[in-house]
N, C-alpha and C positions, 0 to 999 in steps of 0.2 A: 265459236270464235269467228271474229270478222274482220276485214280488212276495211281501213279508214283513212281518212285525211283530216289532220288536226288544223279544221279553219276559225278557230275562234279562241278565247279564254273566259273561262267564267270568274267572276271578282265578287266577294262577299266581305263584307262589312262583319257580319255574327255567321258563325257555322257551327255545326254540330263540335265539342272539342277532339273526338277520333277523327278529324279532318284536319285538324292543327296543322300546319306548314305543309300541306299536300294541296297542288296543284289542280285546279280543276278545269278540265278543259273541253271544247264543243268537240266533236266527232262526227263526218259524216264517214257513215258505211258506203262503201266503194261498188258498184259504179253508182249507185244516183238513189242511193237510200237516204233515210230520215235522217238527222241532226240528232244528237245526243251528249247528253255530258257525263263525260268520263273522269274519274280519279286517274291520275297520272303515277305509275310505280314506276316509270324507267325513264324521265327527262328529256319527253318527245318538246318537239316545238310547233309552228305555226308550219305551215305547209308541207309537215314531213307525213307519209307514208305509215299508218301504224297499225299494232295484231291487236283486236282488243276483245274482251270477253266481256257477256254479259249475266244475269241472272247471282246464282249461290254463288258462282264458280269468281267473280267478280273480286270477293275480299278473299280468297285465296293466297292473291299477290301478296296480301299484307301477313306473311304468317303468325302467330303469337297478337295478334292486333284485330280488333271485332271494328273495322271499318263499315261505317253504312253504307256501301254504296252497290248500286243495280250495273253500272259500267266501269270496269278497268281496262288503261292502257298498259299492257304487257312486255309489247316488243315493237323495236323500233324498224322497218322493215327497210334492208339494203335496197332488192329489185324483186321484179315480178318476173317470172319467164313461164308462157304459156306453153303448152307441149300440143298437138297438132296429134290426133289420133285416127 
């Protein structure tokens, strides 16, 4: 699992129909990772802060539902607080 920032939206014309009314959105992994597009399960927006999983563990979110997707956003994140060890 990764931490991200929701800078884009993806817009599709035809999509798979387990995509029906599910948001898809760009991701970058936090600090200075790749660009990725994630399915949205928790109504992140543009510049907010998000937990996101990748790989099997992805359609998870969607329980009882065989979503296709390689990225889900999971969790919307309050703050970061670093600890100093």
């Amino acid at each position: 699992m990764y931490l991200g920032k929701v800078v884009g939206r993806v817009v599709c014309t035809i999509k798979d129909d387990a995509l029906h009314a599910k948001t898809l959105l760009l991701v970058r992994r936090l600090p200075n990772g790749p660009v990725v597009v994630a399915v949205d399960s928790v109504g992140a927006g543009a510049g907010e802060t998000v937990y996101f999983c990748r790989g099997k563990e992805a359609s998870f979110a969607f329980k009882g539902e065989e979503v296709p997707t390689e990225a889900t956003v999971v969790g919307i994140v309050d703050s970061v607080e670093s600890v100093q060890i």
